[in-house]
C-alpha positions as CSV (number, residue, x, y, z in Angstrom):
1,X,-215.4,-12.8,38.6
2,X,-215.9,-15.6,41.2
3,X,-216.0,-17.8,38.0
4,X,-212.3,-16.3,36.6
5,X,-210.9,-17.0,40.6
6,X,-212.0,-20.3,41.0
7,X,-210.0,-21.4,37.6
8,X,-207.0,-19.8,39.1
9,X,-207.1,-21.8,41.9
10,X,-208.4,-24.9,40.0
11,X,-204.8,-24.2,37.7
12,X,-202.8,-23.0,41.0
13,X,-203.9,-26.3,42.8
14,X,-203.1,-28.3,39.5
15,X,-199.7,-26.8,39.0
16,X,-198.7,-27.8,42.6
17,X,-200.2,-31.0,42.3
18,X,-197.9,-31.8,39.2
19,X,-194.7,-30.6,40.3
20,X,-195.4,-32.9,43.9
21,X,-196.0,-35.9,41.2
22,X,-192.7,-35.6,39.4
23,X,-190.6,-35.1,42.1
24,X,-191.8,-38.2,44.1
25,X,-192.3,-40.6,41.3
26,X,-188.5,-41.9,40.9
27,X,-185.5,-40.2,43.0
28,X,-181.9,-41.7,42.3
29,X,-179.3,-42.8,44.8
30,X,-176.0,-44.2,45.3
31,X,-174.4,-47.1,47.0
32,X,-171.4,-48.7,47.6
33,X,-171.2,-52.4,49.1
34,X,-168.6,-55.3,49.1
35,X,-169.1,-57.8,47.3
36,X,-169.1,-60.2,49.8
37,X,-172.1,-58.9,51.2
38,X,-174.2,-59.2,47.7
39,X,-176.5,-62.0,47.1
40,X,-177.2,-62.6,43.5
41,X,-180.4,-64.4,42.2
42,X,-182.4,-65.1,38.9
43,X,-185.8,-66.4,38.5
44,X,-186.1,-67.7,35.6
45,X,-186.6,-65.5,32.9
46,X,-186.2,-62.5,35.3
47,X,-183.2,-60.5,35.2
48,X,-180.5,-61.0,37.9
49,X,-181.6,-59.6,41.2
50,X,-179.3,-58.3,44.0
51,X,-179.8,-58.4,47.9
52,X,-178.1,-57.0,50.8
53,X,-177.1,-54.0,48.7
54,X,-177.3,-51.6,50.7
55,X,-180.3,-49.5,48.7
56,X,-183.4,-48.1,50.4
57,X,-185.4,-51.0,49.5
58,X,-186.5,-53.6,51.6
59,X,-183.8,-56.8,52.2
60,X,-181.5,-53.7,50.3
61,X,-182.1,-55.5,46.8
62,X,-181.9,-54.0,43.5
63,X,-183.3,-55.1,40.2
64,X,-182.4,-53.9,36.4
65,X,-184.6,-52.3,34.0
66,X,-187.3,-54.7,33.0
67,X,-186.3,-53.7,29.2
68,X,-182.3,-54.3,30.0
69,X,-181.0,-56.8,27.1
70,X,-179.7,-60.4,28.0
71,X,-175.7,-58.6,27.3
72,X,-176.5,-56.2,30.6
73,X,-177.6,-59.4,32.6
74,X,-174.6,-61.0,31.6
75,X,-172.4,-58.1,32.4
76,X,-173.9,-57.5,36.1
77,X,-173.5,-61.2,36.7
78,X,-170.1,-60.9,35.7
79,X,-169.0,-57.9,37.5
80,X,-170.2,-59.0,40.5
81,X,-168.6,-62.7,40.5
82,X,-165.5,-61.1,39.7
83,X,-165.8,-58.6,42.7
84,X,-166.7,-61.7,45.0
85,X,-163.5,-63.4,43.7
86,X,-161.1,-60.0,43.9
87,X,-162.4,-58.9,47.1
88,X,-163.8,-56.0,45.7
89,X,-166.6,-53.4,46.2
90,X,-169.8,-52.9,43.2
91,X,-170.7,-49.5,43.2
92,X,-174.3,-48.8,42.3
93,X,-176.6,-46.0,40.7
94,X,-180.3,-46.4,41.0
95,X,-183.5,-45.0,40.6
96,X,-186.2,-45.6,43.4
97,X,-189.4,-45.5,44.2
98,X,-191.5,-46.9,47.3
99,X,-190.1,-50.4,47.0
100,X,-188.7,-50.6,43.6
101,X,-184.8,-49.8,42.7
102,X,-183.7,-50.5,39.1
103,X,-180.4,-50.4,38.4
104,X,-178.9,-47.4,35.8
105,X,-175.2,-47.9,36.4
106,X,-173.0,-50.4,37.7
107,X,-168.9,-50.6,39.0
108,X,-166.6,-52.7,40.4
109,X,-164.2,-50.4,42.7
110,X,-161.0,-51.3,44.0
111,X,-160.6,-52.2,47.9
């Protein structure tokens, strides 16, 4: 009997356990920043990365997916020169966690 409750809570504990896990691992977000205010950078082989962003992570930056293809670094570069030069705003939707946001989804909205 005392065998049969401590697997229950071993299981209840477990359950709880998991469903903390999964909620904290990745949480996704929304922002919306001129694109004035964005500073673009690459290092090297690295995609594109973006500060001053206005994400949760520190200096507000934002990086894409390690596994994004060299036509979704172009495109980010490109939508966000062309923002700078139309006075625009790049909308973002991103996935963080701690101190890492990757990029899912990118804009340029109109003024």
């Amino acid at each position: 009997m005392l065998s049969k409750s401590i697997r229950k809570s071993i299981v209840a504990f477990s359950c709880v356990l998991a469903l903390g896990t999964s909620t904290s691992v990745m949480a996704t977000a929304h922002t919306e920043v001129s694109a004035s205010a964005i500073q673009i950078q690459s290092y090297g082989n690295v995609g594109p990365v973006l500060f001053y962003t206005g994400s949760v992570c520190s200096n507000q930056h934002l990086n894409l997916d390690p596994i994004a293809d060299v036509d979704t670094q172009k495109l980010l570069w490109a939508a966000v020169l062309s923002a700078k030069a139309t006075g625009s705003k790049v909308g973002f939707d991103y996935d963080f966690n701690a101190d890492n946001c990757i990029i899912r989804s990118f804009s340029v909205n109109p003024n």
